[in-house]
KOLPADREN-409509 format. One record per residue: y, z, x of N, C-alpha, C in turn; residue number from 1; residue in three letters. Coordinates in nm, 4 decimals. Last residue first. Layout:
N
[[Y Z X] [Y Z X] [Y Z X] NUM ALA]
...
***
This chain:
125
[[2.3257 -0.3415 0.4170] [2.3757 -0.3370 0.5438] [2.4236 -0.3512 0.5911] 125 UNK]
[[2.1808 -0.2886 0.1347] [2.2425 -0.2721 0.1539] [2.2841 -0.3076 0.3390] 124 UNK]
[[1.9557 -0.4363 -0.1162] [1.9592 -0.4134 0.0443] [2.1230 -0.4060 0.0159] 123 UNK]
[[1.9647 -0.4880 -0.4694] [1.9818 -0.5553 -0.3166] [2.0103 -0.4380 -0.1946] 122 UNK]
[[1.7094 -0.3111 -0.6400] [1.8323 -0.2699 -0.6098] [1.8354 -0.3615 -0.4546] 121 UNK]
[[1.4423 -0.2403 -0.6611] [1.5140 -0.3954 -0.7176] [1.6190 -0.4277 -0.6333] 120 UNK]
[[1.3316 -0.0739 -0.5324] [1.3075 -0.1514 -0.4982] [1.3861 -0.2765 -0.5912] 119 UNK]
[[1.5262 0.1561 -0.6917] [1.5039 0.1241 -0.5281] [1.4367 0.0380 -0.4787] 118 UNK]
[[1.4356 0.1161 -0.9540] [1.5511 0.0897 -0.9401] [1.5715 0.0456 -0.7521] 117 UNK]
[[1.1597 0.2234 -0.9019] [1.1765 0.1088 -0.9443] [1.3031 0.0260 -0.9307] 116 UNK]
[[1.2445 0.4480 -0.8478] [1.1730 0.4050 -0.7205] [1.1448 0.2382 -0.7750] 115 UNK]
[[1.3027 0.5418 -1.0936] [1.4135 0.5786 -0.9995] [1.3535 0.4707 -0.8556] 114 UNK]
[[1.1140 0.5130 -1.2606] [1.2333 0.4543 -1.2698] [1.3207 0.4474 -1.1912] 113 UNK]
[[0.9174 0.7042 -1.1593] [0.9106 0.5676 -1.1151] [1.0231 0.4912 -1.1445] 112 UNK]
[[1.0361 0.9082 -1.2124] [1.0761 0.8939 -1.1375] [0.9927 0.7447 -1.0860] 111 UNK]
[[1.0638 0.9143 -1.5291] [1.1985 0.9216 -1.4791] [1.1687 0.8970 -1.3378] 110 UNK]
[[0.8132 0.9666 -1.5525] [0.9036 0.8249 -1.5916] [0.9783 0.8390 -1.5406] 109 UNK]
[[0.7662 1.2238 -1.4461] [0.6870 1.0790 -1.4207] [0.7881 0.9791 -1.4412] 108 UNK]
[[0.8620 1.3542 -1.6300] [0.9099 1.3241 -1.4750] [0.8996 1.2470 -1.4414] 107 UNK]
[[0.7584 1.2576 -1.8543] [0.8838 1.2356 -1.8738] [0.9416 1.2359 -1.7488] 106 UNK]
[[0.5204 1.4451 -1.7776] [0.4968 1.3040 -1.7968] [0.6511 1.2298 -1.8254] 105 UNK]
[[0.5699 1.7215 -1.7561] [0.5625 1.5998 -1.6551] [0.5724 1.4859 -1.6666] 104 UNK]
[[0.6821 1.7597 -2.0556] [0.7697 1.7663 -1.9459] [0.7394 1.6706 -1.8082] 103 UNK]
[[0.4406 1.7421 -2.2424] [0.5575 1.6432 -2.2048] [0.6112 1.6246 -2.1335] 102 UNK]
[[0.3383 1.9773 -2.1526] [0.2439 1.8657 -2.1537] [0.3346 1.7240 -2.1715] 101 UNK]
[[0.4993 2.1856 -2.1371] [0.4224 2.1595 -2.0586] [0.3513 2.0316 -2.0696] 100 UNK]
[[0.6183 2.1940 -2.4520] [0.6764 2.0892 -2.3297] [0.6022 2.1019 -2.2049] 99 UNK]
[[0.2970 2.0440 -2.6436] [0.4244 2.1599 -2.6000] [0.4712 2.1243 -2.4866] 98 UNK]
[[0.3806 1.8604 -2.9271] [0.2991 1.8270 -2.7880] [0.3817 1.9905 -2.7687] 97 UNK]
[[0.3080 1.5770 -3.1502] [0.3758 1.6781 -3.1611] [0.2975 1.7646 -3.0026] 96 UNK]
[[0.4826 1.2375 -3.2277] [0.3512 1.3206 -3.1677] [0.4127 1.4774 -3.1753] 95 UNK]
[[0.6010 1.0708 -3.3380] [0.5344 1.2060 -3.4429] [0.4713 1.2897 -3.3849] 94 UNK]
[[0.7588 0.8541 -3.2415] [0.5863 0.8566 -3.3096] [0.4991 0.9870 -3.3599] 93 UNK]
[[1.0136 0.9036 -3.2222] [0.9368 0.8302 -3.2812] [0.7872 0.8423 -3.4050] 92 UNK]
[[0.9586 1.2021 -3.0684] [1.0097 1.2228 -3.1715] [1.0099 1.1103 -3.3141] 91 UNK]
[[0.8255 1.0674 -2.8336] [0.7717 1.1696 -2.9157] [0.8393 1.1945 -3.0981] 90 UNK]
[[1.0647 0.8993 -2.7709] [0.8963 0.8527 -2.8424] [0.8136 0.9325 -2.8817] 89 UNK]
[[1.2815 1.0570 -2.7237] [1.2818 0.9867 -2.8489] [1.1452 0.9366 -2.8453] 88 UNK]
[[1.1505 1.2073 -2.4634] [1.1487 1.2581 -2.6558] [1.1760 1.1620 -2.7094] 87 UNK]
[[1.1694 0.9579 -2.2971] [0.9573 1.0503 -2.3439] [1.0110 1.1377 -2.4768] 86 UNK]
[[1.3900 0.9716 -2.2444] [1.2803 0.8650 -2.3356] [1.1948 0.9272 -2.4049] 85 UNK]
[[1.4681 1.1940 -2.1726] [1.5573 1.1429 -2.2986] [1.4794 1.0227 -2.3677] 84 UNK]
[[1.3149 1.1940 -1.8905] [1.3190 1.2857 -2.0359] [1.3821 1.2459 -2.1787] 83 UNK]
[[1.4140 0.9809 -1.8151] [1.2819 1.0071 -1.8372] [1.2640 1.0775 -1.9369] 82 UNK]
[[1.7039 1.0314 -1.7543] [1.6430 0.9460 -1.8536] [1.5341 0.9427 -1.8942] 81 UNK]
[[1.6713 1.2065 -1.5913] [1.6832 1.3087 -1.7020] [1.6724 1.1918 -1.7995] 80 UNK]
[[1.6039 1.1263 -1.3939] [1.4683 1.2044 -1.4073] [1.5174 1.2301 -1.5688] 79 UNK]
[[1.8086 0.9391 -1.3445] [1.6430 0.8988 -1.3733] [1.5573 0.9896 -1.4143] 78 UNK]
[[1.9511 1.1383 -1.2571] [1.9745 1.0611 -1.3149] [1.8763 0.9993 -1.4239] 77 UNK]
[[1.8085 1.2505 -1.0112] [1.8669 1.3188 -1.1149] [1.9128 1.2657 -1.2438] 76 UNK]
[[1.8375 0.9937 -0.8407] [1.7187 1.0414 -0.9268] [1.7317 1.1616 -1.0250] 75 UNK]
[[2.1284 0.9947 -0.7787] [2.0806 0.8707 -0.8768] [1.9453 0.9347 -0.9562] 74 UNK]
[[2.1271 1.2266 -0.5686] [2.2142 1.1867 -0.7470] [2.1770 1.1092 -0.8540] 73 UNK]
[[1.9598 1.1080 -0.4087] [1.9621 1.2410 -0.4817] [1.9733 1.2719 -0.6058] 72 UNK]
[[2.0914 0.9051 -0.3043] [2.0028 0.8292 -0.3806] [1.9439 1.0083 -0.4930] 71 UNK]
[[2.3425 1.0530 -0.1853] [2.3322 0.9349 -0.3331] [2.2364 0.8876 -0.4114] 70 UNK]
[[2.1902 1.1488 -0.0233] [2.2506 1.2377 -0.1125] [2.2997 1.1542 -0.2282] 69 UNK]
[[2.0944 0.9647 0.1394] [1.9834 1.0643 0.0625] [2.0368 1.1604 -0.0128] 68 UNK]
[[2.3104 0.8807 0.2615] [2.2247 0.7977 0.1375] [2.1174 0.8528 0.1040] 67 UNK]
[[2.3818 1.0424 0.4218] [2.4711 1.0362 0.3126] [2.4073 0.9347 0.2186] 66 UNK]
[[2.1747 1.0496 0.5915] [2.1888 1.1910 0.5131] [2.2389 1.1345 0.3727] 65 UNK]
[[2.1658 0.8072 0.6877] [2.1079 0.8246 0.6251] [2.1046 0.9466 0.5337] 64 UNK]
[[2.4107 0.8653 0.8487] [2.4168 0.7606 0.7750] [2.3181 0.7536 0.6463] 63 UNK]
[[2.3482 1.0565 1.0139] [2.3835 1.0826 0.9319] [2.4348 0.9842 0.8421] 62 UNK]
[[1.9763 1.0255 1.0844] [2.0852 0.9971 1.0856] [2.2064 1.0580 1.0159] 61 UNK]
[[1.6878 1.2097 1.0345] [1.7715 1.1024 1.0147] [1.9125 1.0970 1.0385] 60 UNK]
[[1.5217 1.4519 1.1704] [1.4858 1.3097 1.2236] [1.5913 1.2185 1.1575] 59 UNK]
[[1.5227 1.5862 0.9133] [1.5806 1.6519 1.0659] [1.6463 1.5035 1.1130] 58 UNK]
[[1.4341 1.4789 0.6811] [1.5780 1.4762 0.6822] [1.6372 1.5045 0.8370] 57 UNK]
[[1.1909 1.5019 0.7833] [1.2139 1.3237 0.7681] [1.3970 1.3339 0.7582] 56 UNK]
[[1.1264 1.7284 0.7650] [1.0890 1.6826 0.8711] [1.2076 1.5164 0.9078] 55 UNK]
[[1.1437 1.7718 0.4849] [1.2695 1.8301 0.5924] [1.2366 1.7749 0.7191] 54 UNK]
[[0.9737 1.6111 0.3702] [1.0793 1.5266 0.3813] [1.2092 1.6275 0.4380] 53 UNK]
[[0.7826 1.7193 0.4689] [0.7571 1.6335 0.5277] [0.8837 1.5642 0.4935] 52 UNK]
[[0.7504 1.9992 0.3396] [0.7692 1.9582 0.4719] [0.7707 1.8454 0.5240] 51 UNK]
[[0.7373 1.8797 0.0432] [0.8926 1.9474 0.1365] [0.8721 1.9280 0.3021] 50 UNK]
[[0.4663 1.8077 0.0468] [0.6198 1.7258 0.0314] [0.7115 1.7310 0.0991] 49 UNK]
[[0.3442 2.0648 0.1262] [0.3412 1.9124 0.2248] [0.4756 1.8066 0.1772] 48 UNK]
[[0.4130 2.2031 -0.1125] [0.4521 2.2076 -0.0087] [0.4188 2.1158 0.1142] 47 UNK]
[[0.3058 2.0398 -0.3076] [0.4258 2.0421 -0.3098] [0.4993 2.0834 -0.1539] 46 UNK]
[[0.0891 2.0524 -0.2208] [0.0935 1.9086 -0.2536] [0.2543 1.9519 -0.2338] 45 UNK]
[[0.0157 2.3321 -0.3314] [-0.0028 2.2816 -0.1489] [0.0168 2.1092 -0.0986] 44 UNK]
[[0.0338 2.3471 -0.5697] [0.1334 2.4013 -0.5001] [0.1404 2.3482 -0.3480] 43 UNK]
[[-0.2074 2.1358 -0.6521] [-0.0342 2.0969 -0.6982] [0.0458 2.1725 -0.6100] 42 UNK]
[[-0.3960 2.3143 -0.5931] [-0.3717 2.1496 -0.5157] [-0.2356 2.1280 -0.5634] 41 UNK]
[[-0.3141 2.5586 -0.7473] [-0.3724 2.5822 -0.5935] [-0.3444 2.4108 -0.5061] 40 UNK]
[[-0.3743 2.3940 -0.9883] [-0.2687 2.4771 -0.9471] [-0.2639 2.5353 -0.8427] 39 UNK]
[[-0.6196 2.3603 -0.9947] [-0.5401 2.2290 -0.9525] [-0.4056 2.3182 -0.9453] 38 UNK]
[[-0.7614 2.6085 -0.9464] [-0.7541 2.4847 -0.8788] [-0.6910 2.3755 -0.8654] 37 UNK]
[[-0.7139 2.6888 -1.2479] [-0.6246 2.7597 -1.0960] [-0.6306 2.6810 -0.9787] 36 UNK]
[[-0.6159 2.6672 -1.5231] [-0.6172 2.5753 -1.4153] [-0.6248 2.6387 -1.3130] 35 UNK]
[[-0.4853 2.8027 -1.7020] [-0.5880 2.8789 -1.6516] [-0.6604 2.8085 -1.5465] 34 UNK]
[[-0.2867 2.6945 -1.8949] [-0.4173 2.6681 -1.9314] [-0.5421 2.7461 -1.8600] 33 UNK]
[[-0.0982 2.7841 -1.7378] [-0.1010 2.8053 -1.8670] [-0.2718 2.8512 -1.9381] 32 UNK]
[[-0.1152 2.6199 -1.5045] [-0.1573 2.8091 -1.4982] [-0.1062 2.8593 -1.6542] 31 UNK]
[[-0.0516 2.4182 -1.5781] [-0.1874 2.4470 -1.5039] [-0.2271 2.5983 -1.5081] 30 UNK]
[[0.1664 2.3821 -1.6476] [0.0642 2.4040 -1.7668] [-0.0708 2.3923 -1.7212] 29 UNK]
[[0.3331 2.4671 -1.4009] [0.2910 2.5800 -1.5066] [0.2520 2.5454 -1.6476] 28 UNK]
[[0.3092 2.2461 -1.2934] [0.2529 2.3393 -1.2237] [0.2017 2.4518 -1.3330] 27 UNK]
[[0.4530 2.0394 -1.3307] [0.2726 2.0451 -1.3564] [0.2508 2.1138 -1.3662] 26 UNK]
[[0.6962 2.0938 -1.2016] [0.6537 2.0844 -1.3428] [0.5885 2.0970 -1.4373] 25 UNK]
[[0.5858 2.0080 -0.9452] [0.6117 2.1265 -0.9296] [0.6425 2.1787 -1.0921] 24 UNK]
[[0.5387 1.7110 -0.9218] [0.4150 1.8282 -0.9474] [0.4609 1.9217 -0.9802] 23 UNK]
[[0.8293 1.6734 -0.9638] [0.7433 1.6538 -1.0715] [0.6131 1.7028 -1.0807] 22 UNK]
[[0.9232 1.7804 -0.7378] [0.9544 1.8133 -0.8478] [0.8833 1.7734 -0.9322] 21 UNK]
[[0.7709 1.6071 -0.5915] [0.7506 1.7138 -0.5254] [0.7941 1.8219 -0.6773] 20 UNK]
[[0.8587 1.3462 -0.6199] [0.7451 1.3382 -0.6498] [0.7277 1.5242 -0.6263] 19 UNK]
[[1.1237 1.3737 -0.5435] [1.1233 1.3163 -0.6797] [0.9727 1.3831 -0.6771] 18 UNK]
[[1.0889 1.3993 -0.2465] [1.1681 1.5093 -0.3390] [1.1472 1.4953 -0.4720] 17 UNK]
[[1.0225 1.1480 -0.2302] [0.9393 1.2538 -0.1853] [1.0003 1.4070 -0.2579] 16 UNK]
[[1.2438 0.9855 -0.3138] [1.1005 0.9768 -0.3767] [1.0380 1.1039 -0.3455] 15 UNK]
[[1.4277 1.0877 -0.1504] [1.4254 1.1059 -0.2833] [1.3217 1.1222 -0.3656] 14 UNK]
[[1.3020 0.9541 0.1321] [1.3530 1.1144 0.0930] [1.3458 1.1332 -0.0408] 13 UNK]
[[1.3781 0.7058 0.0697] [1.2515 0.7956 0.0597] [1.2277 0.9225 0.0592] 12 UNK]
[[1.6322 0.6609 0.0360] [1.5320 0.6190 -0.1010] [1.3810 0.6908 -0.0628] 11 UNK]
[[1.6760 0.7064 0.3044] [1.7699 0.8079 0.1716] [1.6662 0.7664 0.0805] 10 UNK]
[[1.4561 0.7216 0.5481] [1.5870 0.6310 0.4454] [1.5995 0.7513 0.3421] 9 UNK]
[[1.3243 0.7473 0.8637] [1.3427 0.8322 0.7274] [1.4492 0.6975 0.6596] 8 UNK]
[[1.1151 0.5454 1.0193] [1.2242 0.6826 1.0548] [1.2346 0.7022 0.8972] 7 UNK]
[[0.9766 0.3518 1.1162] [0.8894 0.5063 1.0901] [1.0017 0.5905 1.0460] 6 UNK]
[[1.1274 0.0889 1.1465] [1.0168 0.1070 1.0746] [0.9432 0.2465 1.0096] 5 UNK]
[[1.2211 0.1693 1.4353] [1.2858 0.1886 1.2788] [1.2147 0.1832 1.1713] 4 UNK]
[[1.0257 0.1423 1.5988] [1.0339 0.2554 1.5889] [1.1050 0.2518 1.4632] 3 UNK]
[[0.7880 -0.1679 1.5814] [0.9446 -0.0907 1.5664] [0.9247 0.0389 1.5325] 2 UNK]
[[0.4934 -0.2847 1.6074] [0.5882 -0.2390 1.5081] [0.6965 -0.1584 1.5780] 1 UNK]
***
C-alpha cells in the first residue's frame, strides 16, 4: 500500500470533527442522568478525536487544509439539517422528548448525511 493512502483528506477530517461534536452533545444527558461512565468514555472518545484529527491536520497539505475547510462548512450544514429533520418528526409524530435526548440523535443525522454526501459526491482531481 502507498503512503497516500494514510495521509489526511478534508472529508475525513470533518467526519472526525463531525463525530467528536456529536459525542460531545451526548455528553450532557449523560451527566444529566448521572451517567458518569459513559460520560468519562464520551469525554476520552472526544479527546482521541481531536487528537487525531490535529495530528491528521499537522500532516496535510495545504491543498488539503483548504478542503477541510469546505468540507467544515458543508457539515455545518448537515448537522443543522439533521436538526431541522429530527424536529419536524418530532413535531410530526408527537413525540415529546427533552433536547438532550433529541439533540444527539439529530447530530447523528446530520452527520451521516454529511459522510453520505462524501461518498456520493464525484471525486474531485
Amino acid at each position: 500500500m502507498n503512503r497516500h493512502g494514510l495521509l489526511a483528506s478534508g472529508e475525513r477530517i470533518s467526519i472526525l470533527l463531525g463525530l467528536a461534536m456529536t459525542m460531545l452533545v451526548a455528553a450532557p444527558g449523560y451527566y444529566i442522568v448521572r451517567d458518569n461512565e459513559r460520560l468519562v468514555l464520551v469525554c476520552g472518545g472526544v479527546a482521541a478525536l481531536v487528537v487525531v484529527s490535529a495530528i491528521l491536520w499537522q500532516r496535510a497539505s495545504d491543498n488539503v487544509k483548504s478542503d477541510a475547510s469546505q468540507s467544515m462548512k458543508r457539515l455545518l450544514l448537515w448537522l443543522a439539517a439533521g436538526v431541522v429533520a429530527t424536529t419536524l418528526w418530532h413535531l410530526v409524530t408527537g413525540q415529546a422528548q427533552f433536547w438532550y435526548q433529541w439533540l444527539p440523535r439529530a447530530m447523528t443525522v446530520g452527520l451521516l448525511l454529511h459522510a453520505l454526501y462524501g461518498w456520493w459526491r464525484p471525486a474531485t482531481q
